[in-house]
Phi, psi and omega in degrees: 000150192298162174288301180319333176298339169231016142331319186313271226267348147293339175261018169290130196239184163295212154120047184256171186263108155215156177269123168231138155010135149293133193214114174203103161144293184212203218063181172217136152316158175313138162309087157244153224253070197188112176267051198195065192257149201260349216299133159290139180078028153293156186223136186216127179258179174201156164245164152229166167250186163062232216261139145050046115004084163194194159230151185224129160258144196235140215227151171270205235131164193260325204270146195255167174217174153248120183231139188015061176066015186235139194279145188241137158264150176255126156256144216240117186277105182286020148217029185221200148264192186280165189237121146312134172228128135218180197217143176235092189073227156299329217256137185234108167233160188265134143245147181184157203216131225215130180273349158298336190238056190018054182044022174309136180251137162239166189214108200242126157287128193237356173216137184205096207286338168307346156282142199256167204285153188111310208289186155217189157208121189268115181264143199223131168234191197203114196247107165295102182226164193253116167250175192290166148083352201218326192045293192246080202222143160355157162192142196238148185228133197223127187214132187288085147282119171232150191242115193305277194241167196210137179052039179277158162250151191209114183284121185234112169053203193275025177251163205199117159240164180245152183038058218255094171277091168312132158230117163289192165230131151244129195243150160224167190212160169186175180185149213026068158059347174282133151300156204234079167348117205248118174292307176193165168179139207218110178215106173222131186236131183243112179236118175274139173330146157065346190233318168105222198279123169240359189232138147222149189207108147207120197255131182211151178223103186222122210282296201318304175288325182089058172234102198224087194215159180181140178223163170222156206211134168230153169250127193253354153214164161191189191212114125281081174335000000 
């Protein structure tokens, strides 16, 4: 499977429409009730280290989209393409679409904040990827999100958030029905209240692909309007 496939599921971000405070760098925001705020000219920067080393800032945008029935804010990436958000109720989703992965859109729920720790929920996508033996073929991935921890407090570089939800991963993959061995792997996702994604560590090791990558995304500022 492609590198960008979990590039992906490393930038799973925030975003939904509440009004909140302008906030940068560190504090806490006005209390709403959304670990995704959406507000046009939010702004959130990050570095990653490890596989696809860099920094990117992500801009909140005024325009909306419709994606499988679901409304999108579009945000714009000063070192990508644009990134979708939305939020339904409880449920947080990502849309996006990657040329590595032959420009296939995916659309992933990734948070679902009403849950108490311990619970999960699973998502399965289906994916081009070049494995040994079979060479460019479907492939379906399947990941168990659990919510690790709740209401944390959590230190990212010299920043400290509150009310802080941990999410794990557990991934599996497999195509014409055989498993695709997973070597190790580590998908840990952090979203702080009001503010979205501020932490990530993830690492997948899979031979059968020629997958071997890990990383980490910190947010080191943001502005929430």
């Amino acid at each position: 499977m492609q590198k960008s496939t979990f590039v992906f599921l490393a930038l799973l971000l925030m975003l939904t429409s509440v009004d909140c405070k302008k906030n940068s760098g560190g504090g806490s925001p006005v209390t709403a009730d959304t670990y995704q705020p959406t507000t046009t000219g939010s702004e959130w920067n990050y570095t990653t280290t490890g596989s696809g080393a860099g920094t990117f800032k992500l801009t909140a945008t005024a325009t909306d989209t419709v994606i499988n029935s679901h409304t999108y804010r579009i945000c714009t990436n000063n070192n990508g393409q644009n990134i979708y958000y939305n939020k339904s109720g409880n449920e947080y989703y990502r849309y996006g679409r990657f040329a590595e992965l032959n420009n296939e859109s995916l659309e992933l729920l990734y948070l679902k904040d009403n849950l108490s720790v311990g619970q999960s929920w699973t998502e399965t996508k289906t994916v081009n990827a070049t494995v040994t033996g079979y060479g460019t073929i479907p492939v379906t991935a399947v990941f168990v999100f659990t919510v690790a921890e709740k209401e944390i407090t959590h230190v990212v570089g010299s920043l400290t958030f509150s009310n802080v939800i941990k999410v794990t991963a557990v991934p599996s993959f497999s195509a014409y029905l055989a498993s695709i061995p997973v070597a190790s792997s580590t998908l840990e996702y952090y979203y702080a209240k009001n503010i979205g994604l501020v932490h990530s560590i993830t690492a997948l090791n899979i031979p059968a692909a020629s997958v071997n990558f890990s990383s980490e995304t910190k947010l080191t500022s943001y502005s929430i309007k």
